[in-house]
C-alpha positions in Angstrom: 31.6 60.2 27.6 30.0 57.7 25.7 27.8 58.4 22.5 25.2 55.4 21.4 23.1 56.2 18.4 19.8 54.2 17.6 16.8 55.1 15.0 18.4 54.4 11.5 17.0 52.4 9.2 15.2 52.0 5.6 12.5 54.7 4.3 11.3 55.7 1.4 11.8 59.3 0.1 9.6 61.9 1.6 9.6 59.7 4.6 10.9 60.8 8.2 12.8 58.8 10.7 14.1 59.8 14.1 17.5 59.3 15.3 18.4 59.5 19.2 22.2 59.7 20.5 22.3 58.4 25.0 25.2 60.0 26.4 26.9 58.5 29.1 29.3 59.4 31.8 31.0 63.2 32.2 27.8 64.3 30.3 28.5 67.5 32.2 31.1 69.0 30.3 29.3 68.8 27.3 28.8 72.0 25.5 27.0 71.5 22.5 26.3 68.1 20.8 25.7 67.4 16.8 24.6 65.1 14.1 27.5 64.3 11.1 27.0 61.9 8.4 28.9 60.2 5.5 27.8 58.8 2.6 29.5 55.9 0.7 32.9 57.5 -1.2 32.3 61.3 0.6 33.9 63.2 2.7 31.9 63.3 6.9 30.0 66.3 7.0 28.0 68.6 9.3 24.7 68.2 9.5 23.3 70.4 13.1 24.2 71.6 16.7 22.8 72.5 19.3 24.1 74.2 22.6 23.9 73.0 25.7 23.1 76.0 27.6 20.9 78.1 25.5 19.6 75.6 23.3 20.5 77.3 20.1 20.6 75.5 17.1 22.8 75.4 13.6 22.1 73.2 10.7 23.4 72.7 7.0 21.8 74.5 4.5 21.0 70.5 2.9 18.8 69.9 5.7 17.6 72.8 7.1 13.7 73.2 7.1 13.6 69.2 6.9 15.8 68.3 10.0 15.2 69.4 13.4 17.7 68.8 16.7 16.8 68.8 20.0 17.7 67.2 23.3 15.9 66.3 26.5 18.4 67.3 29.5 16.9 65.0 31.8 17.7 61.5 29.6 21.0 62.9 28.6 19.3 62.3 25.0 19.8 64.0 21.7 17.2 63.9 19.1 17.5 64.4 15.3 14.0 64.4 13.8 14.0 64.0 9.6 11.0 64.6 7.8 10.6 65.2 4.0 14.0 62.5 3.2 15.4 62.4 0.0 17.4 59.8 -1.4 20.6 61.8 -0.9 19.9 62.1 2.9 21.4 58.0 2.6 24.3 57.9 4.7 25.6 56.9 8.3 24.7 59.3 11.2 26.8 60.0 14.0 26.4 61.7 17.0 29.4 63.8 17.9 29.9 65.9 21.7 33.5 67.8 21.2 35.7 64.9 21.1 33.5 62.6 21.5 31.6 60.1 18.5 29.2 57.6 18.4 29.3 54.5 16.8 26.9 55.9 13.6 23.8 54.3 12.6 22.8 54.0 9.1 19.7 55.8 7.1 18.8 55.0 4.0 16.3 56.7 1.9 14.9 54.9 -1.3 14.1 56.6 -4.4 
């Protein structure tokens, strides 16, 4: 499986951006797929899920009500839609499928 990211980029706070993660080969035995990030000098941390089958989704309690995840089945596509960014939103964003991680693409949120 391959994992390319796209979307990041500069905004300013209370801003939105849109990040999208292609998956590529056995996309099949994907279960559920998710957004991680890490900012400068932290620890990566979870940001959302969501399940393959049902669609059901999980997100941090930093991000929920702001952040929505989807995917579209048919474009083996993940979506991560950001609305209301703060400043400490700035970090890289990957796109993770069990074992499997993108390359990360950076956000960064000006105050």
């Amino acid at each position: 499986v391959q994992l390319v990211e796209s979307g990041g980029g500069l905004v300013q706070a209370g801003g939105s951006l849109r990040l999208s993660c292609a998956a590529s080969g056995s996309t099949f035995s994907i279960r559920a797929m998710g957004w991680y990030r890490q900012a400068p000098g932290k620890q990566r941390e979870w940001v959302a899920t969501i399940i393959s089958g049902g669609g059901n989704t999980f997100y941090a309690d930093s991000v929920k009500g702001r952040f929505t995840i989807s995917r579209d089945n048919a474009r083996n596509t993940m979506y991560l839609q950001m609305n209301s960014l703060k400043p400490e939103d700035t970090a890289v964003y990957y796109c993770n499928a069990g074992l499997y991680w993108g390359q990360g693409t950076q956000v960064t949120v000006s105050s």
